[in-house]
C-alpha positions in Angstrom: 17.7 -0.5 -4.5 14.3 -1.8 -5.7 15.7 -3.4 -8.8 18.0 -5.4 -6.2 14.9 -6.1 -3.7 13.0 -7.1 -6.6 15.2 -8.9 -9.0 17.8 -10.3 -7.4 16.0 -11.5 -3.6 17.6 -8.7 -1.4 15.0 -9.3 0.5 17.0 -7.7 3.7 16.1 -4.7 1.5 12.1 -5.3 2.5 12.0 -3.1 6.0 14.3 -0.2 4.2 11.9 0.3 1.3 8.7 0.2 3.4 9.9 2.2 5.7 10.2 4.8 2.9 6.7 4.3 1.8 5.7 4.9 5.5 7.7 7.7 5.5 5.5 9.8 2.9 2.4 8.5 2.9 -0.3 9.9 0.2 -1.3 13.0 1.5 -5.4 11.7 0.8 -4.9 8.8 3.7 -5.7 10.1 6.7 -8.6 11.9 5.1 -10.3 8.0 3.1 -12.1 5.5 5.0 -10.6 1.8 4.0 -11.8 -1.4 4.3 -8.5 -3.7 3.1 -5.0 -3.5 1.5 -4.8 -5.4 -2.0 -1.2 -5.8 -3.4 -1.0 -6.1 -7.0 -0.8 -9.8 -8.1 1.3 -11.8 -9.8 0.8 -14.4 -12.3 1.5 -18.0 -10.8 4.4 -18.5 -13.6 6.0 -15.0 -12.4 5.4 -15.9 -8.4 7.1 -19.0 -9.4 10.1 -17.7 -11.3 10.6 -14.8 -8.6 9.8 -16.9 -5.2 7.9 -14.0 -3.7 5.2 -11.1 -4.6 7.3 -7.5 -3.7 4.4 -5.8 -3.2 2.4 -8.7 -1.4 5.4 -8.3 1.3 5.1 -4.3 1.2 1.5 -4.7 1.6 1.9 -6.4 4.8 3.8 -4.2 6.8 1.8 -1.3 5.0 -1.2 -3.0 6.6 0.1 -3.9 10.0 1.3 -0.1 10.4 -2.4 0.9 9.8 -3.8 -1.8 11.4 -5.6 -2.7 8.4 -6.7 -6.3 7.1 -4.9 -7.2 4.1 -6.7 -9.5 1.2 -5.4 -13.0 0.8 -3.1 -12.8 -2.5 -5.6 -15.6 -3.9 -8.3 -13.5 -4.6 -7.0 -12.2 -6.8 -5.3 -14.4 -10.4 -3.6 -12.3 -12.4 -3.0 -14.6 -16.0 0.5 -14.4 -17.5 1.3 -11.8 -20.1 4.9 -11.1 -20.9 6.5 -8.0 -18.6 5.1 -4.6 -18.9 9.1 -3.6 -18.4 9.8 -4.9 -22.0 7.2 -3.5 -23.6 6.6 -0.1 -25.5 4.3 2.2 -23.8 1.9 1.6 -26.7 1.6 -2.2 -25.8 1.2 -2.1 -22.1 -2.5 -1.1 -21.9 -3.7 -4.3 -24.7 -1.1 -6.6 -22.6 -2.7 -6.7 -19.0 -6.4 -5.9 -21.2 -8.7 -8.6 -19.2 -5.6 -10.5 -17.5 -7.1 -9.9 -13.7 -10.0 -12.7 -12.2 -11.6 -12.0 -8.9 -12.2 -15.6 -6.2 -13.8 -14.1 -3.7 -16.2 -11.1 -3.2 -14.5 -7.8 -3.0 -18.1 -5.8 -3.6 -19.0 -2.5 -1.5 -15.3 -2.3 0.1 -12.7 0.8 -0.2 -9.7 -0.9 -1.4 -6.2 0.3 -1.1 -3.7 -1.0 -3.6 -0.4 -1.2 -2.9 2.8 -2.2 -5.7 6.0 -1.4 -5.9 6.6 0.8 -9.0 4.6 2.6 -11.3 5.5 3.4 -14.9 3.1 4.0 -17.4 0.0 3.0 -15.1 -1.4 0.9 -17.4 -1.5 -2.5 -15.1 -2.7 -0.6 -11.9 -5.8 1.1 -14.2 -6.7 -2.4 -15.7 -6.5 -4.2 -12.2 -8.7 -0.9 -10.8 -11.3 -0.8 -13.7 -11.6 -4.9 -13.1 -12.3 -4.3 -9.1 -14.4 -1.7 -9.8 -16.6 -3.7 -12.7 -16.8 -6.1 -10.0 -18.3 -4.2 -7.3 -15.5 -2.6 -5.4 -16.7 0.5 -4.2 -13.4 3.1 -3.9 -10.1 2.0 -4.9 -6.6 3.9 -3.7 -3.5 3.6 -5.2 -0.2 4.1 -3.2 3.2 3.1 -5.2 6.7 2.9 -3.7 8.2 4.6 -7.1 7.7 6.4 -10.1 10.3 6.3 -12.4 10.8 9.2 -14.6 
């Protein structure tokens, strides 16, 4: 279902998969103070190619459910590096190394990042090791899946 939301614009899909997310929340939510929902970026060439951020869409309704503000996807730029999906594991940590640039301040805010699917982690630990270097004070990760 998220390979057909994601890759091939079933985006009727969109309510169905947040609603699962909203469904099980991370158990740690109710219990962190946060300041703003972040989705994880996409490079301009991949926004381009796909016609829409997944988790910029998730992120929304996340963030209207918890009557949260959500970031503007352009503070963020992600540069383009090939996918992390056809990479080995070994590759994706030196791939998304450095690829993340902040355009507005983000400093002394509890951030929670929202994408769709996590794998190895590797993107989701750069982009949270870039925030924090540049003066975010708490960053929270919730992911629609997991694949195992």
């Amino acid at each position: 279902m998220l390979s057909a939301f994601k890759h091939q614009r079933q985006l009727a899909l969109l309510d169905t998969l947040a609603a699962l997310m909203l469904a099980q929340p991370p158990q740690w939510l109710e219990q962190v103070k946060i300041d703003a929902v972040l989705a994880m970026p996409l490079s301009r060439k991949r926004l381009f190619e796909r016609g829409f951020n997944q988790s910029q869409l998730l992120a929304t309704i996340i963030a209207r459910h918890y009557a949260l503000p959500v970031l503007r996807p352009d503070c963020v730029q992600r540069w383009y590096r090939p996918p992390q999906s056809t990479l080995k594991k070994s590759a994706r940590q030196r791939n998304v190394r450095g690829v993340f640039r902040f355009n507005q301040a983000v400093k002394k805010r509890n951030l929670l990042l929202i994408d769709d699917v996590v794998t190895t982690g590797a993107t989701i630990t750069e982009l949270a090791r870039a925030l924090k270097k540049s003066g975010v004070s708490r960053v929270y990760v919730w992911t629609l899946a997991h694949p195992e």
